[in-house]
KEPAGU-801139 format. One record per residue (C-alpha): residue number from 1; x, y, z. Coordinates in pm, 1 decimal, always signed. Example, Ala and Ser with C-alpha at 12.3 -4.5 7.8 and 13.67 -1.06 7.14 Angstrom:
// KEPAGU-801139
+--------+----------+----------+----------+
: lumlum :     east :    north :       up :
+--------+----------+----------+----------+
:      1 :  +1230.0 :   -450.0 :   +780.0 :
:      2 :  +1367.0 :   -106.0 :   +714.0 :
+--------+----------+----------+----------+
This chain:
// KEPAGU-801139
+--------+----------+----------+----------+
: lumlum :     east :    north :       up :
+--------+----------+----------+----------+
:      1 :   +631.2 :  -1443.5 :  +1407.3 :
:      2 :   +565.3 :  -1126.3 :  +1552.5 :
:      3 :   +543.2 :   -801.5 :  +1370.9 :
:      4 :   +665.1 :   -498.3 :  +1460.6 :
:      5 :   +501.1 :   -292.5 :  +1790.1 :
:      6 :   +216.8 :    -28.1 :  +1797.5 :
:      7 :   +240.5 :   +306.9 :  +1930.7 :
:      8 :    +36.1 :   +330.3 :  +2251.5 :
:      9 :   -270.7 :   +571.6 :  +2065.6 :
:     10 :   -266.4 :   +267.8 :  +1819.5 :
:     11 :   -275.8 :    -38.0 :  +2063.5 :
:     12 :   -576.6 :   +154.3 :  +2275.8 :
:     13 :   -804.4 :   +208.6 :  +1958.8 :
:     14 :   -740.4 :   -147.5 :  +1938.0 :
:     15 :   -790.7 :   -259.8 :  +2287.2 :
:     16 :  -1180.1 :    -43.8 :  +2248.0 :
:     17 :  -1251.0 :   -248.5 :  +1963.9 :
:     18 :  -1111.6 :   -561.6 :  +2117.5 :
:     19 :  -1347.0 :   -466.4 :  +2392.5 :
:     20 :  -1640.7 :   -397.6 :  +2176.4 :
:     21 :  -1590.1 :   -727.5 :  +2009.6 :
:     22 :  -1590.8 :   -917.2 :  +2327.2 :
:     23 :  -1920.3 :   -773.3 :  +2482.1 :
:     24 :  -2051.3 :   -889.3 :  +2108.4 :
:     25 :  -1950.4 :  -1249.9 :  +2223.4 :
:     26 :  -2150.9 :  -1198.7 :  +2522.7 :
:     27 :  -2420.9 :  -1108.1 :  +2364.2 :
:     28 :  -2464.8 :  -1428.9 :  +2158.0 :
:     29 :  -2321.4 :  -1659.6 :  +2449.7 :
:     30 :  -2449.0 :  -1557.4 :  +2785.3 :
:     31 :  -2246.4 :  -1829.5 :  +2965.0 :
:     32 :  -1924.0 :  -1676.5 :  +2918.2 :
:     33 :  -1751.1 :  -1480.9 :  +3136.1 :
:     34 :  -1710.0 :  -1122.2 :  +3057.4 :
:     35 :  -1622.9 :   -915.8 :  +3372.6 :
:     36 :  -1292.5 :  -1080.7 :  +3400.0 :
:     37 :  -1243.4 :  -1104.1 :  +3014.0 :
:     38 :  -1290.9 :   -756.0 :  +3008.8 :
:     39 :  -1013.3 :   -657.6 :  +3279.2 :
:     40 :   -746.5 :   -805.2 :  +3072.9 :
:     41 :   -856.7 :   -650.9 :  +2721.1 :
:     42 :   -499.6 :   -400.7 :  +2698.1 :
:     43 :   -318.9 :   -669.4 :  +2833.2 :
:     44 :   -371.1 :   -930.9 :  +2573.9 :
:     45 :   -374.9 :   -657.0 :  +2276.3 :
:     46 :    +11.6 :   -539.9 :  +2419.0 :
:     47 :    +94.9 :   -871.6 :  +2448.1 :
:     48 :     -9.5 :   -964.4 :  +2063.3 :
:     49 :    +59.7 :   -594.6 :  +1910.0 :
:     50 :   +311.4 :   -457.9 :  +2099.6 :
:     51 :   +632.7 :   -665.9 :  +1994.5 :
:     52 :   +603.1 :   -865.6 :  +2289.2 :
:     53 :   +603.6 :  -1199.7 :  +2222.7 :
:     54 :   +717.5 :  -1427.1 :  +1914.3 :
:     55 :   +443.6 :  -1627.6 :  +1757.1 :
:     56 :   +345.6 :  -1791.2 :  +1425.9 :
:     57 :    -68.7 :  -1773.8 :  +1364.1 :
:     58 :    +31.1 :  -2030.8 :  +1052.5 :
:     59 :   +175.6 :  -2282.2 :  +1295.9 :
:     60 :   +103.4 :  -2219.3 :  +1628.0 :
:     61 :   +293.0 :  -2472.6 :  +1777.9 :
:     62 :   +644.4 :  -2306.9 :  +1554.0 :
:     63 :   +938.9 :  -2451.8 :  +1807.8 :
:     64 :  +1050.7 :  -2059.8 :  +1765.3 :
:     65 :   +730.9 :  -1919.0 :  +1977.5 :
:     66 :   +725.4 :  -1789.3 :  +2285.7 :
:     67 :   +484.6 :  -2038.1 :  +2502.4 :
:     68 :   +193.9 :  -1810.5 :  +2671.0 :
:     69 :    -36.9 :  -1965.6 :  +2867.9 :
:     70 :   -348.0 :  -1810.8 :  +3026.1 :
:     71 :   -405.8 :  -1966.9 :  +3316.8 :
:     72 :   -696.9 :  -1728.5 :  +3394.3 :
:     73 :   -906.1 :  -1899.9 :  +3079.2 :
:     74 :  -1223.3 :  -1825.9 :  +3167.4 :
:     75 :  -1134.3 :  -1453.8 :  +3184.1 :
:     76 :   -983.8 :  -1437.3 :  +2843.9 :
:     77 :  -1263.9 :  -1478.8 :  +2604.9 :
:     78 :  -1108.9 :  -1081.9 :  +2495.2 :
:     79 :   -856.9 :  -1305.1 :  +2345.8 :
:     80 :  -1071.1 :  -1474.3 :  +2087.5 :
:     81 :  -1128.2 :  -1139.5 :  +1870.6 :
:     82 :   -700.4 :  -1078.6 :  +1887.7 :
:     83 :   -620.8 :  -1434.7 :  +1762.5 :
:     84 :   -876.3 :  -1428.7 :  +1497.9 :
:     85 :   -745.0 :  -1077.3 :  +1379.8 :
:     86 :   -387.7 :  -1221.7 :  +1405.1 :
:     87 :   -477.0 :  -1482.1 :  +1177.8 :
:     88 :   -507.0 :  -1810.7 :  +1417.0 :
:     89 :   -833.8 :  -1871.5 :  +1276.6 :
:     90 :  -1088.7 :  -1698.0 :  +1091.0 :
:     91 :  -1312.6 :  -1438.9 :  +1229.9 :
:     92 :  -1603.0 :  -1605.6 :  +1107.9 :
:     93 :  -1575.6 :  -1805.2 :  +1382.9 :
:     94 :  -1602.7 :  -1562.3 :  +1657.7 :
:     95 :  -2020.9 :  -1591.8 :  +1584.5 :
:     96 :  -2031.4 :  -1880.1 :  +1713.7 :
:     97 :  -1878.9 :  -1931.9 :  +2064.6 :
:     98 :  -2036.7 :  -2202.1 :  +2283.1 :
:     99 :  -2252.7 :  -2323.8 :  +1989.9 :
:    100 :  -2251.8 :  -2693.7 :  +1895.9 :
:    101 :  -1949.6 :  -2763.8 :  +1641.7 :
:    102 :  -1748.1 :  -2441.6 :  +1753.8 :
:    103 :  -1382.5 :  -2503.5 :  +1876.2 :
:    104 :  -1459.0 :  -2159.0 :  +2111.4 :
:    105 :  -1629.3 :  -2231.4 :  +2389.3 :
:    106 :  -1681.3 :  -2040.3 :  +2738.0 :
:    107 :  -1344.7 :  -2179.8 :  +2882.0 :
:    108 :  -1061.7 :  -2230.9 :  +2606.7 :
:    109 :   -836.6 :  -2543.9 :  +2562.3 :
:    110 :   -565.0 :  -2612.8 :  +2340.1 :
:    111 :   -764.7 :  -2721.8 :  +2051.8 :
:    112 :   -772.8 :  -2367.9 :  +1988.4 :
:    113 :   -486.3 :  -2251.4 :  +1799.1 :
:    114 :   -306.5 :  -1993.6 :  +2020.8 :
:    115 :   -382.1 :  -2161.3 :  +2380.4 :
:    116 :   -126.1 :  -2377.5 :  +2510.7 :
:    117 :   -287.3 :  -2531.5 :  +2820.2 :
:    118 :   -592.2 :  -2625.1 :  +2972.7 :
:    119 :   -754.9 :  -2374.4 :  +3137.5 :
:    120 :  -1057.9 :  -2512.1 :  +3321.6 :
:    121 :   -965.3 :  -2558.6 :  +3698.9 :
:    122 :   -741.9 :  -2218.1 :  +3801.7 :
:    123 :   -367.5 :  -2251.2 :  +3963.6 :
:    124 :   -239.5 :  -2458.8 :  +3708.7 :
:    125 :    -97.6 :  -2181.7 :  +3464.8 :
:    126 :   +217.9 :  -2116.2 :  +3685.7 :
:    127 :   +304.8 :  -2451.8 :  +3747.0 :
:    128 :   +294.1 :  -2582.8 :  +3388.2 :
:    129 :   +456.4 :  -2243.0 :  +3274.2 :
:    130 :   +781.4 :  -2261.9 :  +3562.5 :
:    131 :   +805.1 :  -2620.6 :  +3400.9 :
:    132 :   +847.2 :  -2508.9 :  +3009.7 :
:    133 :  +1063.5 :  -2257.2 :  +3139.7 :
:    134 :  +1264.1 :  -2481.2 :  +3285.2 :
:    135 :  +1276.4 :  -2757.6 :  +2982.5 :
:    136 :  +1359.2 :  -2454.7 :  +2771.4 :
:    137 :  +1668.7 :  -2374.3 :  +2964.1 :
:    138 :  +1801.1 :  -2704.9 :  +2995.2 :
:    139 :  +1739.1 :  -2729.7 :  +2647.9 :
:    140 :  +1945.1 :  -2420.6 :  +2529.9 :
:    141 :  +1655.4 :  -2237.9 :  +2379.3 :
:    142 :  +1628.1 :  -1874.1 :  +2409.3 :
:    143 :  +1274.0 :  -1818.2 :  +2411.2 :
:    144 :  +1026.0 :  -1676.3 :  +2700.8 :
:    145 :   +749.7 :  -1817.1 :  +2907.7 :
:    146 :   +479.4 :  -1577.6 :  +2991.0 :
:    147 :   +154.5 :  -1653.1 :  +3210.8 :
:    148 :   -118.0 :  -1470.4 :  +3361.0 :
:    149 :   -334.4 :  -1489.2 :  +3607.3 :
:    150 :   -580.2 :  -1361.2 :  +3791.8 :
:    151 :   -540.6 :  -1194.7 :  +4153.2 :
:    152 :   -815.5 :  -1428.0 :  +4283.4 :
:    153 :   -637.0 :  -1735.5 :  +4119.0 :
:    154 :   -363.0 :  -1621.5 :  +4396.5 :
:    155 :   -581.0 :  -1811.3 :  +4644.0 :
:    156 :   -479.1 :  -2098.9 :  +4505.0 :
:    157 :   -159.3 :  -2242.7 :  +4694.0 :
:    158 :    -11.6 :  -2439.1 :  +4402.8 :
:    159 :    +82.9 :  -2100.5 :  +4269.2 :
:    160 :   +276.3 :  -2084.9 :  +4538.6 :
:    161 :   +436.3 :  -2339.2 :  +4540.2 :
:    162 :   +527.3 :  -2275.0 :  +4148.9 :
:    163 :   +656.7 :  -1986.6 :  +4299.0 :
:    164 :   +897.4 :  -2128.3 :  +4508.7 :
:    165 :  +1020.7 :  -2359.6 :  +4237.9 :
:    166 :  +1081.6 :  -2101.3 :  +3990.4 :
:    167 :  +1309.5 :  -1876.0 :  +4220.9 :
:    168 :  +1479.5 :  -2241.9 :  +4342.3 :
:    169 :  +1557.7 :  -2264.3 :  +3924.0 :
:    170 :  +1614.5 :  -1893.6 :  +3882.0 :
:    171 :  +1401.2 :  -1906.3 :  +3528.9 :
:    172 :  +1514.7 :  -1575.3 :  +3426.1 :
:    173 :  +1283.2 :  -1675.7 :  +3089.7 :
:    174 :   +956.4 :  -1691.6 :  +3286.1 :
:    175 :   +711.9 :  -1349.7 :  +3357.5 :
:    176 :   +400.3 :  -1390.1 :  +3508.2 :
:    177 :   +185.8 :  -1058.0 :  +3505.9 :
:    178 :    -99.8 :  -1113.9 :  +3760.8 :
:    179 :   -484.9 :   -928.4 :  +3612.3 :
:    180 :   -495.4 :   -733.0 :  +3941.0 :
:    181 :   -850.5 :   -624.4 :  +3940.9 :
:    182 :   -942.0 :   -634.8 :  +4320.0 :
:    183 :  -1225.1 :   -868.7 :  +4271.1 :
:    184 :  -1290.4 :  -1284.3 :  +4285.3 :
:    185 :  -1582.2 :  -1457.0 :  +4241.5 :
:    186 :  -1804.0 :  -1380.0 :  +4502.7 :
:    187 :  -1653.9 :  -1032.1 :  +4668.1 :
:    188 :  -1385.6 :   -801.4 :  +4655.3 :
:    189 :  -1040.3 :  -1034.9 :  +4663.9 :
:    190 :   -963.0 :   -805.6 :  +5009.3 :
:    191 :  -1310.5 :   -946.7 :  +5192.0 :
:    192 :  -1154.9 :  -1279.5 :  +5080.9 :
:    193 :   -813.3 :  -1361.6 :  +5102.8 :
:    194 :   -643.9 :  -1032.4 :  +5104.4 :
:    195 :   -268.0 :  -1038.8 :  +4896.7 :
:    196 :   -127.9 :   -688.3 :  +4991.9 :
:    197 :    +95.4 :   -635.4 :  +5021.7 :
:    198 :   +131.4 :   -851.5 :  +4677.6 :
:    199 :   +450.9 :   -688.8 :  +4545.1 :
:    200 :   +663.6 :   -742.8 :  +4867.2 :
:    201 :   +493.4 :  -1104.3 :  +4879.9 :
:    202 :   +670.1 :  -1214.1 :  +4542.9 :
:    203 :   +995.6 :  -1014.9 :  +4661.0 :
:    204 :  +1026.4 :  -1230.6 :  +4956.1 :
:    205 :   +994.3 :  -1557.9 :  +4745.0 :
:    206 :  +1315.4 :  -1390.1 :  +4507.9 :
:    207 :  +1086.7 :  -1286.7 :  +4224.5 :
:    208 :  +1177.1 :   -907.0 :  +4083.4 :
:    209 :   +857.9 :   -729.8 :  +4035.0 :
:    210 :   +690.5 :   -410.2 :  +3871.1 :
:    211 :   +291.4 :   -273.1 :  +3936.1 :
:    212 :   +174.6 :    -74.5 :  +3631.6 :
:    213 :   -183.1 :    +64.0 :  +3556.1 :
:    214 :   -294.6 :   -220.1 :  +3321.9 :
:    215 :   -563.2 :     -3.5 :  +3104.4 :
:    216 :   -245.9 :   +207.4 :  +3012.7 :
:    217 :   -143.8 :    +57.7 :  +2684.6 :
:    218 :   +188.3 :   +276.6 :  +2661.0 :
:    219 :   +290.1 :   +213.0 :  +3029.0 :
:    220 :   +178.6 :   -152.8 :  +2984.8 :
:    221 :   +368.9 :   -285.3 :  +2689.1 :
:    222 :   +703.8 :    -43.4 :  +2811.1 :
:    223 :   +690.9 :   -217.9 :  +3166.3 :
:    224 :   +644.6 :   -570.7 :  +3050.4 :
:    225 :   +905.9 :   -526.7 :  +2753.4 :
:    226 :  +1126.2 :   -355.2 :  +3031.5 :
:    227 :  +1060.5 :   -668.2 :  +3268.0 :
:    228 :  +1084.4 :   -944.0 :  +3003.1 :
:    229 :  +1471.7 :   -821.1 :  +2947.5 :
:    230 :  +1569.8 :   -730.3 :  +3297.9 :
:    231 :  +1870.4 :   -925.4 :  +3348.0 :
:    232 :  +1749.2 :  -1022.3 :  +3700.9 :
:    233 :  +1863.9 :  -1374.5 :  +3743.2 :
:    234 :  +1535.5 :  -1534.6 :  +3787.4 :
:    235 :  +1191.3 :  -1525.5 :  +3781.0 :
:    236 :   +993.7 :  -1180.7 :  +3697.8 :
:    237 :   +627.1 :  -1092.3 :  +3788.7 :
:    238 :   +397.2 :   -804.8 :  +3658.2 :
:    239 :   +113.3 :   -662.1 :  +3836.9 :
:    240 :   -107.7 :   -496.8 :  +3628.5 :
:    241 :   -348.2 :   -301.3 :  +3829.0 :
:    242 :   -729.7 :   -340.2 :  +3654.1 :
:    243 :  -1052.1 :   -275.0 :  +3671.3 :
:    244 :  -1300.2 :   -572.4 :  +3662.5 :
:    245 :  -1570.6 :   -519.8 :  +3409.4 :
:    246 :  -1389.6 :   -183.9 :  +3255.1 :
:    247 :  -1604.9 :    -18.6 :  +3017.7 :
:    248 :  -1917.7 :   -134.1 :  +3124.4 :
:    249 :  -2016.8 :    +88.4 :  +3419.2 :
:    250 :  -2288.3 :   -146.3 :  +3597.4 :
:    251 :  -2029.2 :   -401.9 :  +3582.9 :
:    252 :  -1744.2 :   -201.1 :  +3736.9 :
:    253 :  -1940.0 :   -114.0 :  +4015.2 :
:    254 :  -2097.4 :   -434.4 :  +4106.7 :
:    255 :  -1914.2 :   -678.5 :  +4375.2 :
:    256 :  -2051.9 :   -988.3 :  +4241.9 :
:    257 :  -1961.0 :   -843.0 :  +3829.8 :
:    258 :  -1761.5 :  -1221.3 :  +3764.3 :
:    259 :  -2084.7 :  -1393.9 :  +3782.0 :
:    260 :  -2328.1 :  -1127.5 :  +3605.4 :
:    261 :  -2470.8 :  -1170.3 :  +3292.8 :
:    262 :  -2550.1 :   -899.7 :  +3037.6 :
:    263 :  -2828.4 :   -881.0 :  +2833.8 :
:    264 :  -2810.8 :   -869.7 :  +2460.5 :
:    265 :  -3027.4 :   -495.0 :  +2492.0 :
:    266 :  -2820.9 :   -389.6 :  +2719.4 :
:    267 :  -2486.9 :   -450.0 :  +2519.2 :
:    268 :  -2657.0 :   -301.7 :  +2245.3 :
:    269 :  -2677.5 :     +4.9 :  +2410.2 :
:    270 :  -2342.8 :    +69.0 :  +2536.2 :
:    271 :  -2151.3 :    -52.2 :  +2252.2 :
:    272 :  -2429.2 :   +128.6 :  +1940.7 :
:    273 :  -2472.9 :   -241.7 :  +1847.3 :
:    274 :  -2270.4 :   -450.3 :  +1579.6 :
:    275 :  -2042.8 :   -310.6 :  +1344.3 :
+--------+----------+----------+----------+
């Protein structure tokens, strides 16, 4: 299951390799998505380094795991390079994303080992975690449900509605942190649908919430350990406050960074190619 947590200089020389490694990706498979994969790059390294969850890479459907779903999958190709290090499947693999044979392709599904859900068509990821959270407390089992999703995935009303279900069911068990990085698919999530205020938003549906600056791996993994044993009775949301395309400048500053593609020069010069 889990091992024990990183110290926050640790986890962030992690998350810039994890980072690294995920621009590589790119590089060989232009159709995935990297601005939004690269938001989340501290969040998924906390989650798997920082003593956060309980998982088994030699079984990863162990009845003792936490269940994490990603219901943003198309912004969590970062994840690939963490699951292969973790031992989930070998790192050989990570060469060949999106090519004919390979199990990793440009939006994950459960046939990888580590993803618990289909992730093609956003809004599902809160539903289908509020009901495991749910199954698990009628079932007596003391393990956590964790999702995350995107801010522009909030546009979506069946989140809402999982929402309102999982303060009706007070699932203490269930945290969703939300990849707050300001932008959607086509514009800044403001020009949109705007969500601010989003914190007083899940408040008034009885959710207990925290913001936190989401490319601070100390700050991160304290606030969502903190969250994850509140003993608020019922549901708990994160907001981790991002920066779409972080690292890559012409990305960060772009609008319309979710759709962009980078080329393989161009990653080669802002990374100092492959390692």
């Amino acid at each position: 299951m889990s091992e024990p947590k990183l110290n926050a200089e640790d986890l962030q020389k992690l998350a810039d390799r994890f980072r690294k490694e995920t621009l590589h990706i790119h590089a060989a498979a232009a159709e995935t998505r990297v601005a939004s994969s690269l938001s989340a790059v501290e969040l998924y390294t906390c989650l798997f380094y920082g003593g956060l969850l309980r998982y088994n890479p030699s079984n990863p459907r162990d009845p003792e795991r936490d269940r994490f779903i990603v219901s943003k999958g198309h912004g969590s190709i970062s994840l690939y390079p963490i699951l292969a290090d973790r031992g989930f499947f070998p790192k050989e693999e990570l060469a060949k994303v999106c090519q004919s044979g390979s199990f990793l392709g440009g939006i994950p599904d459960p046939v990888i080992p580590g993803y618990e859900t289909v992730n093609g068509s956003l809004g599902h990821g809160p539903g289908v975690g509020s009901g495991m959270a749910l199954a698990l407390k009628r079932k007596g089992i003391d393990r956590k449900v964790v999702v995350v999703t995107g801010d522009g995935e909030l546009h979506e009303g069946a989140v809402w509605e999982a929402f309102l279900f999982a303060a009706q069911h007070k699932l203490d068990n269930l945290t969703l942190i939300v990849d707050n990085n300001a932008r959607c698919m086509m514009n800044d999530t403001q020009n949109v649908v705007g969500l601010a205020p989003l914190a007083d938003k899940f408040r008034a549906f009885n959710w207990y919430v925290e913001e936190v600056d989401g490319h601070d791996t100390g700050a991160l993994c304290e606030v969502i350990g903190r969250v994850m044993a509140s003993d608020f009775n019922g549901p708990r949301a994160i907001i981790s406050n991002t920066i779409k395309g972080k690292g890559v400048p012409s990305l960060e500053e772009d609008p319309l960074c979710h759709i962009r593609t980078l080329t393989a020069e161009y990653i080669q010069e802002i990374t100092g190619g492959v390692e």
